[in-house]
Each structure stands twice: as C-alpha cells, then as structure tokens.
C-alpha positions as CSV (number, residue, x, y, z in Angstrom):
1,X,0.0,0.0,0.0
2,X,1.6,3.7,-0.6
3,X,2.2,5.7,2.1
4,X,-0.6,8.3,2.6
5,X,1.9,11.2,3.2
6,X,4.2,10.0,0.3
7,X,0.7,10.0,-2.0
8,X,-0.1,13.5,-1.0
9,X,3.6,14.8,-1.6
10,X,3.0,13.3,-4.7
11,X,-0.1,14.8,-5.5
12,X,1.1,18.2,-4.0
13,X,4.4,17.8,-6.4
14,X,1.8,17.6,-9.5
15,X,-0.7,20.4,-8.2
16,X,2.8,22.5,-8.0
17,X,3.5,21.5,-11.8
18,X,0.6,22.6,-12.9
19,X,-0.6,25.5,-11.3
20,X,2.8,27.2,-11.9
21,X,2.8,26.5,-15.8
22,X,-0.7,28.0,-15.7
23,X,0.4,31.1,-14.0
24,X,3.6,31.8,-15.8
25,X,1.6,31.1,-19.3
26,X,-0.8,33.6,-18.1
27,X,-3.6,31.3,-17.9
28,X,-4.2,32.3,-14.0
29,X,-3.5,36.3,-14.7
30,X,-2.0,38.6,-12.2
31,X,-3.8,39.9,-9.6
32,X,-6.4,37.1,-10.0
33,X,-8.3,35.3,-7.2
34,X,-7.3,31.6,-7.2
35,X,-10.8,29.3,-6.7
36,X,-8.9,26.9,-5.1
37,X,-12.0,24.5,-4.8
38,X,-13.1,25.1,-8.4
39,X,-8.7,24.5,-9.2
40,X,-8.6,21.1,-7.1
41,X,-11.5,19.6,-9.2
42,X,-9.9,20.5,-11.9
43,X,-6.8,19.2,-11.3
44,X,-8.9,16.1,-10.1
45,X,-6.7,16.4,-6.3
46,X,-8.0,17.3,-2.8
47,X,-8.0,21.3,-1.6
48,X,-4.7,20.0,1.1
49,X,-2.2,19.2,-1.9
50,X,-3.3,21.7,-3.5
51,X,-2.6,24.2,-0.4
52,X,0.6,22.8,-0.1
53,X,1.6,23.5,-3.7
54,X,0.0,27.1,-3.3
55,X,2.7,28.1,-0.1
56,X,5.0,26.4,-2.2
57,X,4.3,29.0,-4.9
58,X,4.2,31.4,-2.6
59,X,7.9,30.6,-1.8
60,X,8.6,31.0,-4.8
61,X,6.9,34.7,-5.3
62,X,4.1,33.8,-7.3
63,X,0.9,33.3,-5.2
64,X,0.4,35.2,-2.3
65,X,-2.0,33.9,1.0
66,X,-3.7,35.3,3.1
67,X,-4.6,35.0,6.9
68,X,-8.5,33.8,5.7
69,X,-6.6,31.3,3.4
70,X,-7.6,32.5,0.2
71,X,-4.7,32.7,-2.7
72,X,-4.3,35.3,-5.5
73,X,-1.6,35.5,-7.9
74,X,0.7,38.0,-7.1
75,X,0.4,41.2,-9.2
76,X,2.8,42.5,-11.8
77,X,4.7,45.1,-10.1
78,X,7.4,48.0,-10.9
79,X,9.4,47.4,-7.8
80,X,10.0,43.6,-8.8
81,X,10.4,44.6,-12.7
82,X,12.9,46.7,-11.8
83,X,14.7,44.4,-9.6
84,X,14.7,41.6,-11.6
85,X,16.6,43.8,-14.6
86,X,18.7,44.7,-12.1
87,X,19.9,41.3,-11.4
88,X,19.9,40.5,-14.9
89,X,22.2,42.7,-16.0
90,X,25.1,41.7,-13.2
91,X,24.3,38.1,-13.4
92,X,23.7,37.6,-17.5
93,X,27.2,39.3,-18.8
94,X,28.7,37.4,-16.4
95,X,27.2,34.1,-17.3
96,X,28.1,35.3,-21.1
97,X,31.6,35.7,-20.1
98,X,31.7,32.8,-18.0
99,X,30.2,30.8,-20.9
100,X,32.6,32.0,-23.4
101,X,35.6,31.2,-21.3
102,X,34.4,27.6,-20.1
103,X,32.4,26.0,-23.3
104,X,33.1,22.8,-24.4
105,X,32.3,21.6,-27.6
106,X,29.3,20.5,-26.7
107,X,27.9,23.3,-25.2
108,X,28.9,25.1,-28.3
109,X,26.8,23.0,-30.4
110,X,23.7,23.4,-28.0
111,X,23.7,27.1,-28.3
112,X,24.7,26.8,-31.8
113,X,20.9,24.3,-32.1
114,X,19.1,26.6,-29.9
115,X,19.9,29.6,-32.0
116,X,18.6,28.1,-35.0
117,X,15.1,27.6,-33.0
118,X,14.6,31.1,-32.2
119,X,11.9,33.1,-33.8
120,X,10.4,36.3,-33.3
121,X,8.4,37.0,-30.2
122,X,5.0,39.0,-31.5
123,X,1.8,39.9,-29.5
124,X,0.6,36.9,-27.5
125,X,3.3,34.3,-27.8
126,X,2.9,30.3,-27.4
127,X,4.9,28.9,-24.4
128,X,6.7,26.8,-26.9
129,X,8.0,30.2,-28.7
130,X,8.7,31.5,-25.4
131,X,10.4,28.4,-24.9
132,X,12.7,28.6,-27.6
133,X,14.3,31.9,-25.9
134,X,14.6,30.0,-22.8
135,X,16.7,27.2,-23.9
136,X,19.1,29.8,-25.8
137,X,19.8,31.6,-23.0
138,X,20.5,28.2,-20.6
139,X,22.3,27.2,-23.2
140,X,24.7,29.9,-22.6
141,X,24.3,29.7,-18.7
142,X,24.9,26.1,-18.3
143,X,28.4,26.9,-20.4
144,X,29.5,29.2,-17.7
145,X,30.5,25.9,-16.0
146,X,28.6,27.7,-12.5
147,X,25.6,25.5,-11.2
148,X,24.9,28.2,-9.0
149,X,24.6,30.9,-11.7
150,X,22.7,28.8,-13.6
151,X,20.3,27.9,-10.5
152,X,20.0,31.4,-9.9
153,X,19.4,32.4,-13.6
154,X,16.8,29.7,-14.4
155,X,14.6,31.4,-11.4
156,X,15.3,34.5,-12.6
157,X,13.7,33.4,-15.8
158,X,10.8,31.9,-14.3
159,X,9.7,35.1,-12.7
160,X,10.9,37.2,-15.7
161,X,8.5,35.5,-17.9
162,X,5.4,37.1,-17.0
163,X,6.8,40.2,-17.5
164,X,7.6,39.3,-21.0
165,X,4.2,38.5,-21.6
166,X,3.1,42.3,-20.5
167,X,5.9,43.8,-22.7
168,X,4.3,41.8,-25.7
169,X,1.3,43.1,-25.4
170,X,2.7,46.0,-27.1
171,X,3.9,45.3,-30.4
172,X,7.7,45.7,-31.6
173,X,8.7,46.9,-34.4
174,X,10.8,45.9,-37.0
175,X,14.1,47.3,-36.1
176,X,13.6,46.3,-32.4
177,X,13.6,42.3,-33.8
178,X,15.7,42.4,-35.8
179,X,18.3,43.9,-33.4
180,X,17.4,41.2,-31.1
181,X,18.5,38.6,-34.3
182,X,21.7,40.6,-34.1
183,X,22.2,40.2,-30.6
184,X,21.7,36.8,-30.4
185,X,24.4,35.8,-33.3
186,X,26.7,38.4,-31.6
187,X,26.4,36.3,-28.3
188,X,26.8,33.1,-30.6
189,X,30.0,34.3,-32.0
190,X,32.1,35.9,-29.1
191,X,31.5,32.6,-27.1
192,X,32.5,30.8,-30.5
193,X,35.9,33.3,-30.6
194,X,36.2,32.5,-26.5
195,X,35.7,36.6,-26.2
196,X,34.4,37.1,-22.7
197,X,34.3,40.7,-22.9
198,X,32.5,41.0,-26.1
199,X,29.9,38.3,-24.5
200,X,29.4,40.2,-21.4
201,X,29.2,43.5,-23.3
202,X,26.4,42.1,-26.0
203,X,24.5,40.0,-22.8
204,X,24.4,43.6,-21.0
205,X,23.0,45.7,-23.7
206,X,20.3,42.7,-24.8
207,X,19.2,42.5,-20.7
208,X,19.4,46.4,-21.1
209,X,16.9,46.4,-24.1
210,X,15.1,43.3,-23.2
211,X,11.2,42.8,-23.0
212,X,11.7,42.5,-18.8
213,X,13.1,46.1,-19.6
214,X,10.7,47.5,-21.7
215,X,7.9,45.6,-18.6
216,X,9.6,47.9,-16.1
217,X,9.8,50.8,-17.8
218,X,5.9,50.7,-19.0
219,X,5.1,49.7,-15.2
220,X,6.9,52.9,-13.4
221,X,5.5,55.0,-15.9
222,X,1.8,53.4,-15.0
223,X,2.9,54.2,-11.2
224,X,3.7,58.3,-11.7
C-alpha cells in the first residue's frame, strides 16, 4: 500500500507543476483570485495538496496567501520589474563571459541548435515560442560551467516571464527584432571566438533592451 503522506507529496508535487505552468503562461492572470476549490476539481486532487503546492508557490513569489486562506496570484509590479533587470544585467554578462571562457564543444553546439530555433516574439506568444528563448539563453548559462549561476538564472527566468508576456502586449517593431536577431548571433559568436568581454558586453546591452526592460519601464511610468 503507498504511504498516505508519500501519496499526498505526490499529488502536492503535481498540483505545484501545474498551477505554476498555468500562472507563468498567463492562464491564471495577475492579480487574479485563485478558486482553489473550483482549481482542485480541476486538477482532479483534494483542496490539502493543492494548499501545499499554493505556499510552495508562494515561496517561490508567485501566489500570495492570506490570513483567511484565500490565494491570488501576485500582481505584476514596478518594484519587482525593476529588480529583476537589475539582477539580470550583473548576473547575464557574467554568465556570457563565463560561458565563453568555459564552453566545451558541446555546449557550443547546443547554443549553436538553440539559436537556429529562435523566432520572433509578437503579441501573445505560445509557451513553446517562449520556450525557444529559454533554452538559448541556458544554453549559454549552463556553459558558464557555474551550477549556481545557472540555478539562480533559471529562477530569474521563471519570474521574468510574466513580464515578458506584458511587454508583448505591445507590439515591436521591426528594427527592435531584428536587433534582437543581431544580438543573439553576436552572443553566438564571441563565445564561439572564447571573447568574454565581447559576450558580457552584447548580454548587458540585450538584458538592457530586453522585454523585462521594456515591462519595467511601461510599469513605473503606469505608477507616476
């Protein structure tokens, strides 16, 4: 018989899963009440996994709970824009430099393959177009030879995403894609050539003109 604890975990590991793809595809929007009964039907699970995944998630800065135990999904904010491009632009470059320095041959080839995946992000992007983006840029952070830069980086990401979704919702023009297309051979190239300043320099000014960016700068603005 399985263990009714190690059951729950398991269902509480699943209802985690889930609810977090939802909210970071933008399928549970910020700022949203969570109807955590209407959720655990759904999910075909019991309200107590599903609690456990929701403080979980709360952990992890996505959900917040309060004292009369209902859940929302933690609004889009200027203060955690901002900080997140902050911590971009130190940690990125140096993952970029780190990357060029340390690459094997491997890890050239993967970012080499996940550059040829990438395609323009327009208005409301599929998670699997977001997803190409993603595996580019761990590409280049799991070359950095640093499994705690790349921790750090992949939750970066993970928060940063929802914030990409709100920049989208503004279309980009031309020039602004196509300087992204730039940027992302450029990065390519000086880890190719084993330049780490060149790396660092491109990674800065990409984070610097990034959709998370463009998030925080529309969200300030919405806060004068």
């Amino acid at each position: 018989m399985d263990d009714p604890n190690g059951a729950r975990a398991t269902k509480a590991e699943l209802a985690y899963g889930l609810v977090r793809e939802q909210i970071l595809r933008g399928d549970l929007a910020p700022g949203c009440v969570i109807q955590q009964g209407q959720l655990a039907r759904d999910l075909g699970i019991s309200t107590t996994p599903l609690r456990e995944a929701l403080r979980r998630l709360m952990s992890d800065g996505l959900v917040e709970l309060d004292a009369h135990r209902d859940a929302r999904v933690r609004a889009l904010t200027a203060e955690e824009a901002r900080d997140l491009v902050e911590l971009r632009r130190s940690l990125d470059p140096l993952a970029a430099g780190l990357a060029a320095e340390r690459r094997t041959r491997a890890d050239l080839e993967t970012i080499r393959a996940t550059a040829a995946e990438l395609t323009p992000l327009r208005g409301d992007p599929k998670a699997e177009e977001l997803g190409t983006h993603r595996r580019f840029h761990h590409a280049i952070y799991s070359a950095s030879q640093n499994d705690l830069l790349v921790q750090t980086l992949d939750g970066l990401w993970d928060k940063a995403d929802r914030y990409r979704r709100l920049a989208l919702t503004v279309d980009r023009s031309q020039a602004d894609l196509d300087r992204t297309h730039a940027e992302h051979q450029a990065l390519v190239d000086a880890i190719a050539a084993g330049d780490a300043e060149t790396a660092a320099a491109v990674m800065r000014d990409h984070v610097d003109a990034s959709l998370g960016a463009r998030a925080a700068t529309r969200l300030e603005t919405r806060t004068r």
